[in-house]
C-alpha positions as CSV (number, residue, x, y, z in Angstrom):
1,X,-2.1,31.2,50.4
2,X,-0.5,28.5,52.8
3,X,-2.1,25.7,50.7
4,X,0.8,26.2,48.2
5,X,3.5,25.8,49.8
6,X,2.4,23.1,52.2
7,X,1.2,20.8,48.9
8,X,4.7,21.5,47.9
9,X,6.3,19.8,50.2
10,X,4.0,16.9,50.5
11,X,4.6,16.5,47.2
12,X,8.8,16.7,47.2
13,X,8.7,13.9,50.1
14,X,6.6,11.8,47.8
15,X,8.7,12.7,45.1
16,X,12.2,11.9,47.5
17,X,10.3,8.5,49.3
18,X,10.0,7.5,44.5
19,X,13.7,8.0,44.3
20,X,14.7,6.3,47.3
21,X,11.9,3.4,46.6
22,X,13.5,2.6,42.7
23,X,17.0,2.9,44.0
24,X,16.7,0.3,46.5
25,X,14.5,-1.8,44.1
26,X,17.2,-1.7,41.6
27,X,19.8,-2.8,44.0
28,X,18.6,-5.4,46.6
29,X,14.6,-6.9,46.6
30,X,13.7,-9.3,43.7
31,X,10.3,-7.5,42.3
32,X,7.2,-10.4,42.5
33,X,7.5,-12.7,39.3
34,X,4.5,-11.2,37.9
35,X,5.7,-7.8,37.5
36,X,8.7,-8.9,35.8
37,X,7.6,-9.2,32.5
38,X,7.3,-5.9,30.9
39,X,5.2,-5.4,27.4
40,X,6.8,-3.8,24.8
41,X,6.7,-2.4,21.3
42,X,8.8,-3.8,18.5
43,X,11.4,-0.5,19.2
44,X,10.7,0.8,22.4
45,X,13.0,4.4,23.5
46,X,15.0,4.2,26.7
47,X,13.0,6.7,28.4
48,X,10.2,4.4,28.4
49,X,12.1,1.4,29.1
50,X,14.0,2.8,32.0
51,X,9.9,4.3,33.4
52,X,8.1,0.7,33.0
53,X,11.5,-0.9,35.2
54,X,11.4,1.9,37.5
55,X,15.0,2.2,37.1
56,X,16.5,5.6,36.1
57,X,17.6,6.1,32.1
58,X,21.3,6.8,33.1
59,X,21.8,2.9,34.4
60,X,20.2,2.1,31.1
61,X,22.6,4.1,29.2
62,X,25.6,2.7,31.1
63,X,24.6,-0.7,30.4
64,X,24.1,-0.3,27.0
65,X,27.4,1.6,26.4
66,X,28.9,-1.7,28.1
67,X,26.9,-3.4,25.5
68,X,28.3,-1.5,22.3
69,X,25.2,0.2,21.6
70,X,25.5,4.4,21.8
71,X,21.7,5.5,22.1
72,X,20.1,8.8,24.2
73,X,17.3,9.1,26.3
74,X,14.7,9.3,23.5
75,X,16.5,7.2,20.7
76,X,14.3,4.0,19.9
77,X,16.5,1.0,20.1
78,X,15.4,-2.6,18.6
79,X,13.8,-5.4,20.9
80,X,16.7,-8.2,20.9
81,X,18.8,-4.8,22.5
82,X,16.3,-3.8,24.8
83,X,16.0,-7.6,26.5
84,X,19.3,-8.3,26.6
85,X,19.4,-5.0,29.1
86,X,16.1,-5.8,30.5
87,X,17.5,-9.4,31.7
88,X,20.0,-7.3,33.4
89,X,18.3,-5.7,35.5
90,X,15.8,-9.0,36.2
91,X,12.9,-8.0,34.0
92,X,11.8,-10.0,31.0
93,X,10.5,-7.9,27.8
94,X,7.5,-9.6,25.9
95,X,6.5,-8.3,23.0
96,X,3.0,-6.4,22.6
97,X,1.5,-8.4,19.9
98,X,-1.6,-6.2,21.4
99,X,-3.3,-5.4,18.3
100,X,-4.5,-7.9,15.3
101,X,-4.9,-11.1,17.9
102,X,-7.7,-9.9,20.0
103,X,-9.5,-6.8,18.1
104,X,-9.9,-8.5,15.2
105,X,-12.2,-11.1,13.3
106,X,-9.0,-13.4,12.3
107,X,-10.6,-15.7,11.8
108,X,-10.4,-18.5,8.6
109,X,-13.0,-18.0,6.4
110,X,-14.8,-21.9,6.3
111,X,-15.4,-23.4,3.1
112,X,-19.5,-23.6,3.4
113,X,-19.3,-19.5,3.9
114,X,-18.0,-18.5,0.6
115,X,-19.7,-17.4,-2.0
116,X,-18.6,-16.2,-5.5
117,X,-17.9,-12.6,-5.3
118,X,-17.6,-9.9,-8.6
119,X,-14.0,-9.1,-9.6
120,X,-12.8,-5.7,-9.2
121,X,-10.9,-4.5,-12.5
122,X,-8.9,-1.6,-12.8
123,X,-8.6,0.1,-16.2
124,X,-4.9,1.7,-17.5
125,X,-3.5,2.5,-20.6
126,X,-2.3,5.7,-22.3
127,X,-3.5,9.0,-22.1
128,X,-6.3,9.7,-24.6
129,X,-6.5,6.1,-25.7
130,X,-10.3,5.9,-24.2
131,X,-10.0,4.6,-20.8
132,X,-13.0,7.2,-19.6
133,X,-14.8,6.5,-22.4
134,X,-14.6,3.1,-22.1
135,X,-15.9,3.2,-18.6
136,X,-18.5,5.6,-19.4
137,X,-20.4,3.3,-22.1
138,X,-20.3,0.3,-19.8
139,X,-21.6,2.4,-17.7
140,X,-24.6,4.2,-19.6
141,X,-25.7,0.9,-21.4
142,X,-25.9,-0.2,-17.3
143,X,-28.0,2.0,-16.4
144,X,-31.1,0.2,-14.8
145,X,-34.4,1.5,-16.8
146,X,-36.3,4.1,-14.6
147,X,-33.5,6.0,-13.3
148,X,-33.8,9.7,-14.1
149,X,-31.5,11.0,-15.9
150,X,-28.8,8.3,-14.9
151,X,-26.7,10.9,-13.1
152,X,-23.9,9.0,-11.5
153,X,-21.8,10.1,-8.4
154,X,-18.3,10.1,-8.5
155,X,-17.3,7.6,-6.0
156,X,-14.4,6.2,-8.3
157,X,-15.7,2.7,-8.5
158,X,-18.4,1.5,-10.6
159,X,-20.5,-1.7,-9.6
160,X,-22.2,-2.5,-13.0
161,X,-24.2,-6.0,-13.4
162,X,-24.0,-7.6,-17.2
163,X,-25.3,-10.6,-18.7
164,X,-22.3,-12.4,-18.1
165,X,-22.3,-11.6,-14.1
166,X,-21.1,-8.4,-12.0
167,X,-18.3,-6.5,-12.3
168,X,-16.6,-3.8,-10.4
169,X,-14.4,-1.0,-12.4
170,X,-12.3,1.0,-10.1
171,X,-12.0,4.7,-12.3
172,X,-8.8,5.4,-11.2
173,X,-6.8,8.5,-12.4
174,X,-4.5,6.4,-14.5
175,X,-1.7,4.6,-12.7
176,X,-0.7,7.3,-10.0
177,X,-3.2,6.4,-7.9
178,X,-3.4,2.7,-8.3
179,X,0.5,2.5,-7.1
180,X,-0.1,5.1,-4.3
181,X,-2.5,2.2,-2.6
182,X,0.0,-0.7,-3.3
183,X,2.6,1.2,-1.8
184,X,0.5,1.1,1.1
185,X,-0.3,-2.5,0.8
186,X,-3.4,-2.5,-0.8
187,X,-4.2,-5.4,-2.7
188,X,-7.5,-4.2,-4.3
189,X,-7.3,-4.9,-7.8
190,X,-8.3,-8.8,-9.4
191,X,-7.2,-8.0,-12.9
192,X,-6.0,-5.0,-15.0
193,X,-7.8,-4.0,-18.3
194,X,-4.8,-2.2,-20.4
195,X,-6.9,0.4,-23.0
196,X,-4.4,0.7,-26.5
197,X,-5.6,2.4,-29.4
198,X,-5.8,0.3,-32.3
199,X,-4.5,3.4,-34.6
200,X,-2.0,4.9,-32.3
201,X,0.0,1.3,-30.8
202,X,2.3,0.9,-27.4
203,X,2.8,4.5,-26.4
204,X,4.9,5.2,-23.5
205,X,2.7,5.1,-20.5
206,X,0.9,1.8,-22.2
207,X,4.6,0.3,-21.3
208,X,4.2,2.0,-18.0
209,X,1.0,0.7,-17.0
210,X,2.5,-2.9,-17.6
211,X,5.1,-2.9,-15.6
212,X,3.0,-1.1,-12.7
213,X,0.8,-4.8,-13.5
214,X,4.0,-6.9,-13.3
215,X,5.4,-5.2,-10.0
216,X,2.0,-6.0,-8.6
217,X,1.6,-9.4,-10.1
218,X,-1.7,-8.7,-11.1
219,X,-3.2,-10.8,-14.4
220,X,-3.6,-8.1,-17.5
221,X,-6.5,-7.8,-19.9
222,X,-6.2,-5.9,-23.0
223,X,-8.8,-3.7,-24.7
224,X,-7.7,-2.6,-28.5
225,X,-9.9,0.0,-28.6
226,X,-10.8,2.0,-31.3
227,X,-11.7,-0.2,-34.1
228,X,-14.2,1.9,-35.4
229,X,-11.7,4.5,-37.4
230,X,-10.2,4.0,-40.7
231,X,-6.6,4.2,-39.6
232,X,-7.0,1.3,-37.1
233,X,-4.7,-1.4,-36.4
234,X,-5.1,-4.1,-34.3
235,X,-3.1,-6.4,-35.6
236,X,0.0,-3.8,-34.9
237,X,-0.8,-3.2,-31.5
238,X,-0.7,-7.4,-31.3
239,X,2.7,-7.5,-32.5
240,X,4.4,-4.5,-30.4
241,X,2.8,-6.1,-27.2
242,X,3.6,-9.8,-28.3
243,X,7.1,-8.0,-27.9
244,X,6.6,-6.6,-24.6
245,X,5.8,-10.2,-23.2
246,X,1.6,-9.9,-23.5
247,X,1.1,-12.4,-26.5
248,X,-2.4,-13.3,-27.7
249,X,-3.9,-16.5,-27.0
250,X,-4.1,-17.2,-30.8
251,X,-0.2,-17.0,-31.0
252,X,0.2,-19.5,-28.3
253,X,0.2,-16.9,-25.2
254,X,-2.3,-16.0,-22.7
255,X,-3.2,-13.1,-22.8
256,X,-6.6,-12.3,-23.8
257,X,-7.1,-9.7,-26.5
258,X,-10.3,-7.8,-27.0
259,X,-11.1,-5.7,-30.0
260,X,-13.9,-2.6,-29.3
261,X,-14.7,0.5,-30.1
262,X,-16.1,2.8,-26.9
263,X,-17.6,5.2,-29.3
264,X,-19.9,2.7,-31.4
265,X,-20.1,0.5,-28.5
266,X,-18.8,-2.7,-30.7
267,X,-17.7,-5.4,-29.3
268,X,-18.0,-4.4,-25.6
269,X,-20.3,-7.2,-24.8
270,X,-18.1,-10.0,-25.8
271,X,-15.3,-8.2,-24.2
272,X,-17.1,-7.9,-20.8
273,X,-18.4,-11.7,-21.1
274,X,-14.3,-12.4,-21.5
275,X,-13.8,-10.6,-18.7
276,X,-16.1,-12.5,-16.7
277,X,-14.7,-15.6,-18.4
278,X,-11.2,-14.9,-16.9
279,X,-12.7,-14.3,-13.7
280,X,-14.2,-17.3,-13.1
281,X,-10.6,-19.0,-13.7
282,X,-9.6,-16.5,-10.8
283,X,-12.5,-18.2,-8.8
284,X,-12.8,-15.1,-6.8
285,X,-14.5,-15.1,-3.1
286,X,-15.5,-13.3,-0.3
287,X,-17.7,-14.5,3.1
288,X,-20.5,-12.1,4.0
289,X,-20.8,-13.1,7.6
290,X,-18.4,-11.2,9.3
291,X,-17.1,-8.0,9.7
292,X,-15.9,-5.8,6.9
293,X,-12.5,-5.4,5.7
294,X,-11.5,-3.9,2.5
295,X,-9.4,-0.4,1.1
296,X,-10.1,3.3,0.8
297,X,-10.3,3.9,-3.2
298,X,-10.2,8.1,-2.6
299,X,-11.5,10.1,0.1
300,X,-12.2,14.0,0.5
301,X,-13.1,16.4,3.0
302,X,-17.0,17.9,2.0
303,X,-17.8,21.3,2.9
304,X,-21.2,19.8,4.6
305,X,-20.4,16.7,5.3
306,X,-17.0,16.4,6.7
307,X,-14.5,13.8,5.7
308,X,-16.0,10.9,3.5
309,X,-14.3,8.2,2.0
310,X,-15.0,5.3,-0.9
311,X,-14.4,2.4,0.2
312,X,-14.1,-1.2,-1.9
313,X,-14.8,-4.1,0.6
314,X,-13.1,-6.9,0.3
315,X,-14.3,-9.7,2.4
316,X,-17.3,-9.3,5.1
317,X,-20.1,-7.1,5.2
318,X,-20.1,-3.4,6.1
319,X,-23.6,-2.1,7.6
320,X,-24.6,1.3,8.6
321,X,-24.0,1.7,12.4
322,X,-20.8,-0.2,12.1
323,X,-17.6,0.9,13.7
324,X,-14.4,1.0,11.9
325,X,-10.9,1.8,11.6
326,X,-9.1,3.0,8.0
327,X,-5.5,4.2,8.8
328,X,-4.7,6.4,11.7
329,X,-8.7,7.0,11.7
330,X,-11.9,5.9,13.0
331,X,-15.5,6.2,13.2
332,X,-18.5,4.7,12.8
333,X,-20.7,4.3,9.8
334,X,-23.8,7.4,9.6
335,X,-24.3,7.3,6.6
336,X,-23.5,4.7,3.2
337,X,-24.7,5.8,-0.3
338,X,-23.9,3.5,-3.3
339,X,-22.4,5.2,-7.0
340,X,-25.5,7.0,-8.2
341,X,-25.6,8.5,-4.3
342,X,-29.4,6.5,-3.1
343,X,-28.7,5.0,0.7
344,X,-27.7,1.4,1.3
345,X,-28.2,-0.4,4.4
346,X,-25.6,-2.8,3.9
347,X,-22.3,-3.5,1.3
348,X,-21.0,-7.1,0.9
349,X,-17.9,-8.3,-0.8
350,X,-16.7,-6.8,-3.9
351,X,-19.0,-3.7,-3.1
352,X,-18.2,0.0,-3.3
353,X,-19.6,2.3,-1.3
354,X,-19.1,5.9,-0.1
355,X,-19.2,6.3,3.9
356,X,-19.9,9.3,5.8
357,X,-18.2,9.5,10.1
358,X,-14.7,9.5,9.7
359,X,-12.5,10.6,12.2
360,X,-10.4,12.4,9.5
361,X,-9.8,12.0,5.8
362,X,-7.7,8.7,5.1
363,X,-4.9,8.0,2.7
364,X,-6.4,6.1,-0.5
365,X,-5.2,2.1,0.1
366,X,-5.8,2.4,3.7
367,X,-6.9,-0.9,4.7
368,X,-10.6,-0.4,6.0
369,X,-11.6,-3.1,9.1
370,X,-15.1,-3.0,10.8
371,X,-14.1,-3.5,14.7
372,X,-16.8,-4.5,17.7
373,X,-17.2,-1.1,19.4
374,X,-15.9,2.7,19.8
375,X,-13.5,1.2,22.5
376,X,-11.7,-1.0,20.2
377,X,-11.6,1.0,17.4
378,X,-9.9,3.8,19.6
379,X,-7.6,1.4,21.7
380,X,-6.0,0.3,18.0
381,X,-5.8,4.1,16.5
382,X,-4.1,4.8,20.2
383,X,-1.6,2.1,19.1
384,X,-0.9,2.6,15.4
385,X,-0.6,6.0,16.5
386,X,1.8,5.3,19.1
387,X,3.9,2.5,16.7
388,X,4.0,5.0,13.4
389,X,6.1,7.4,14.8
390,X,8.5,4.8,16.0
391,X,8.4,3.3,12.4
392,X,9.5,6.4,10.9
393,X,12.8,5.5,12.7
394,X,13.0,1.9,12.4
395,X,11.5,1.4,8.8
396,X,13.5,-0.9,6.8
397,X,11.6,-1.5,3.4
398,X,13.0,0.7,1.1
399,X,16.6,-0.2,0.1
400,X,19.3,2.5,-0.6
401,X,22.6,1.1,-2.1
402,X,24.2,1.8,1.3
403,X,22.8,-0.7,2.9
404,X,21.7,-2.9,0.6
405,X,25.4,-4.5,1.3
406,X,24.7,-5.1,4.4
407,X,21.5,-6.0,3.9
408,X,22.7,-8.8,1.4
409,X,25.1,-10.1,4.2
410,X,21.9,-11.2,6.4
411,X,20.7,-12.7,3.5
412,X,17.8,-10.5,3.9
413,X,17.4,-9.6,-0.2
414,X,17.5,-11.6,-2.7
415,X,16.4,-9.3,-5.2
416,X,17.4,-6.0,-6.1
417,X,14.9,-3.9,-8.0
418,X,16.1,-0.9,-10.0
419,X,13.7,1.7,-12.3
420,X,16.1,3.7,-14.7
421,X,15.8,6.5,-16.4
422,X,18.1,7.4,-18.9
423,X,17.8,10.9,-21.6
424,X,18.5,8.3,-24.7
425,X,17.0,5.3,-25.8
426,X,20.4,4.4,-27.0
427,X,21.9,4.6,-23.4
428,X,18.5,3.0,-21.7
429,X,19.6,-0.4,-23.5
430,X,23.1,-0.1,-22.9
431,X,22.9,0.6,-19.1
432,X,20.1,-1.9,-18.9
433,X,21.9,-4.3,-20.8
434,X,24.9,-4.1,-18.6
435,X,23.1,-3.7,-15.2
436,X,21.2,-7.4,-15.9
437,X,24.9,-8.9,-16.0
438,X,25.6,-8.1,-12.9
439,X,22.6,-10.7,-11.5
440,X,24.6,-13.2,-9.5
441,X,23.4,-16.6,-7.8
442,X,22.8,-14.8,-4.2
443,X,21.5,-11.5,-5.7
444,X,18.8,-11.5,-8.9
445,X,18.5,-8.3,-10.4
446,X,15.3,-6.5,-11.6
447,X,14.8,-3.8,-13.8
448,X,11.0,-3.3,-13.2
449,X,10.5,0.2,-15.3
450,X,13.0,1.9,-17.9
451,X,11.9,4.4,-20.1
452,X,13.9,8.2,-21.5
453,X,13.1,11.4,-19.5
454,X,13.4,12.9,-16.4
455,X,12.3,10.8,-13.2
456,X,8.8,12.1,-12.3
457,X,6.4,11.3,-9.2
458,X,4.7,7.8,-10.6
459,X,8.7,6.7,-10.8
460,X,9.2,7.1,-7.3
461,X,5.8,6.2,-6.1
462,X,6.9,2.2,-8.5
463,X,9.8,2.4,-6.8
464,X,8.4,2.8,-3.6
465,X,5.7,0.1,-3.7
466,X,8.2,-2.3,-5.2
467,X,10.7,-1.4,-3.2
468,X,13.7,-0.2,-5.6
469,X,16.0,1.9,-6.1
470,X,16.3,4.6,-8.6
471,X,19.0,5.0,-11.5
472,X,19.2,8.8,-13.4
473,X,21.7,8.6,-16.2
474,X,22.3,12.3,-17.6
475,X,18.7,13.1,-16.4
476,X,17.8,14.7,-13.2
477,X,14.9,14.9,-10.8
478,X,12.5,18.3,-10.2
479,X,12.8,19.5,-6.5
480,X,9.1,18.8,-6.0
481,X,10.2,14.9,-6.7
482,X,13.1,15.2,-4.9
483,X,11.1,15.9,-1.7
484,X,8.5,13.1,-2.7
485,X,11.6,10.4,-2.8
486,X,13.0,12.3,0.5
487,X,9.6,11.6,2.1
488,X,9.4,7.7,0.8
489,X,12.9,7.5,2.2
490,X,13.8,6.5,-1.2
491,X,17.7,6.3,-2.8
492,X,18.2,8.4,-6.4
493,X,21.5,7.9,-8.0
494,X,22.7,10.2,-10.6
495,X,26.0,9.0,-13.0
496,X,26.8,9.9,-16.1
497,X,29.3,7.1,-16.9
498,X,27.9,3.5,-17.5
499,X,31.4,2.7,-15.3
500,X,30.4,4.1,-12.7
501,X,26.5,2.7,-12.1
502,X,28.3,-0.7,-13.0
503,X,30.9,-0.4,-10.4
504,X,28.7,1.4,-7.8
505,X,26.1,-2.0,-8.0
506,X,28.5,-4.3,-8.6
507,X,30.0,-2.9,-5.3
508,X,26.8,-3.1,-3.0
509,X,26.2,-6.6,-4.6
């Protein structure tokens, strides 16, 4: 019972000899050069400022006040704030560059190690216009000879060897998904087959699927597929996408055109031989001797298993044993099974493969790097851990009209990017029409995605990757999207006068 109190008090005169310690190194003794340099994140709060200087967060309030920056105790505030107070006070802030220098194989890839690697090719195009069925023949007539039954896994990517070369499809759920992992910087995709039926034309999500290809500046393929019935008509779905910008090479464009059927299987080979063919001009490739780094395609939480995730590597080689980190998440490799679900040891560039001993189920497009040891990998998820709920604050992608003003003033944009959805084709031109005038020399203005209707998720998700901002006229946004765009810290404006969106932009601008 006398232990108690007696720790007590040992503890307040440690606590009282602190106080007195930081209060006289505040006012009078010069701390050793060495410990004046601080580390810090990009926003760092005052709390933690004030408890690496050993100085109390009032002072630090104070000064900043006498600065002209207002902040609390827990409010981040940028770097160029924090070392002007820092100097103050004798310390000198340097900037924790800790992660990518060290952890990570940075290294430029030498000439001598690349080798050619498969492209990966994602497949888009309107509903019902064959994209699955497409996949699904290329994939059957693949099927190396002796494999029972030719079940295949769903690991939503496809590695499938022709006579022309390899190829990797990526079976994403139409364009959803494909825009979810650019939005979180995902550049997975080498080219973009775009599926159109030859007897049904340009439907509205073929228009979609372009401009989620544009935004991403990805090269586009196109597949008129279909030939086989009566009513088709390629020469149709030609013109109406020689009019959305994606003329045939035989008119003088360069777009490559491909006529099939996925049902009779006609004219798949030559397409998948042109697809090879435009490949090559990419001149795609990847070094196998180092570590992996590629994407998450989709991951899922198994009943058995745990979390497991497909992921597309990029560059490097991925081996079982390996430690990695994907996102906020980490772990090491137990187990790696290719698409029709037989073990691999090892998956080079270009390869798909689905990995069991995750820390937790990722986000699809989170970027996938294989790191030395356990250590490492836990030292950066520590971090990114640590920095993502300061970005929340401090994240400045996404522009809102607000600020896009005074964003312009830094000369920070030089584009603006605006999807708009409008209830009548009539007033989709018109506003169109009259938002493109507005461009001026400093300020370039993008209308990356119009189309009728009310905006829906894939709008905001666009928006998100590309970093625009959205325009209703007379329609509205569900609640459920509402909180989607609230989430993406995205800006929705709803007019119902041309006037007014004119005025409002020409205002920001």
């Amino acid at each position: 019972a006398e232990r108690g109190p007696r720790r007590k008090g040992r503890m307040a005169g440690r606590k009282g000899k602190e106080v007195a310690k930081t209060v006289k190194q505040t006012e009078i003794t010069v701390p050793k050069a060495i410990k004046r340099r601080i580390k810090v994140q990009e926003t760092v709060t005052i709390a933690e400022l004030a408890k690496a200087m050993g100085t109390k967060a009032v002072e630090l309030i104070k000064r900043l006040m006498a600065l002209g920056v207002t902040a609390n105790i827990n409010q981040p505030i940028d770097f160029e704030s924090a070392s002007v107070v820092a100097d103050e006070f004798g310390y000198e802030l340097e900037l924790d560059t800790f992660e990518e220098e060290h952890l990570f194989d940075e290294t430029e890839d030498r000439a001598e190690d690349l080798v050619p690697r498969p492209p990966v090719i994602t497949i888009m195009g309107h509903v019902d216009h064959g994209k699955t069925s497409l996949l699904d023949y290329i994939r059957k007539s693949n099927i190396i000879g002796g494999e029972s039954g030719g079940i295949t896994q769903h690991i939503g990517a496809h590695y499938v060897k022709t006579e022309s070369g390899d190829i990797v499809f990526l079976d994403t759920p139409g364009h959803e998904a494909f825009t979810a992992m650019r939005a979180r910087g995902a550049r997975v995709t080498d080219l973009i087959v775009l599926v159109v039926a030859a007897d049904d034309g340009v439907m509205p999500q073929t228009k979609e699927a372009i401009n989620h290809a544009r935004a991403a500046k990805i090269p586009i393929v196109v597949a008129v597929n279909k030939i086989d019935k009566p009513e088709a008509n390629p020469e149709r779905v030609k013109r109406e996408l020689a009019e959305l910008d994606l003329s045939p090479e035989e008119w003088g464009g360069d777009t490559i055109f491909g006529n099939i059927s996925a049902k009779t299987g006609e004219g798949i080979d030559e397409f998948l031989s042109l697809l090879s063919l435009q490949s090559e001009m990419l001149e795609l490739k990847g070094n196998p001797n180092k570590p992996a780094r590629g994407a998450i395609i989709e991951a899922k939480l198994d009943k058995s298993k745990g979390p497991v995730a497909t992921v597309l590597i990029k560059n490097g080689t991925l081996r079982r044993g390996d430690h990695f980190v994907c996102g906020e998440n980490h772990g090491r490799v137990r187990a790696m099974l290719d698409q029709r679900g037989k073990t691999m040891k090892s998956a080079g560039p270009s390869t798909p493969a689905e990995i069991y001993g995750i820390s937790g189920v990722p986000m699809a497009g989170d970027e996938f790097i294989g790191v030395q040891d356990e250590k490492t990998a836990k030292q950066v998820i520590e971090h990114r851990k640590g920095s993502s709920k300061k970005q929340v604050v401090g994240r400045k992608g996404l522009v809102s009209l607000d600020d896009l003003f005074e964003r312009i003033k830094e000369g920070d944009v030089k584009e603006l990017n605006i999807v708009l959805k409008t209830d009548v084709q009539g007033s989709l031109e018109a506003v169109g029409e009259s938002l493109i005038k507005q461009s001026t020399e400093e300020v370039k203005l993008n209308i990356i995605h119009s189309a009728t209707g009310a905006i829906t998720e894939s709008d905001v998700m666009l928006a998100s990757a590309s970093g625009a901002i959205i325009i209703g006229f007379n329609v509205r946004a569900n609640p459920r999207v509402s909180a989607v765009a609230e989430k993406e810290n995205l800006d929705i404006r709803y007019y119902d006068v041309i006037y007014n969106v004119v005025k409002d932009i020409r205002l920001a601008m």
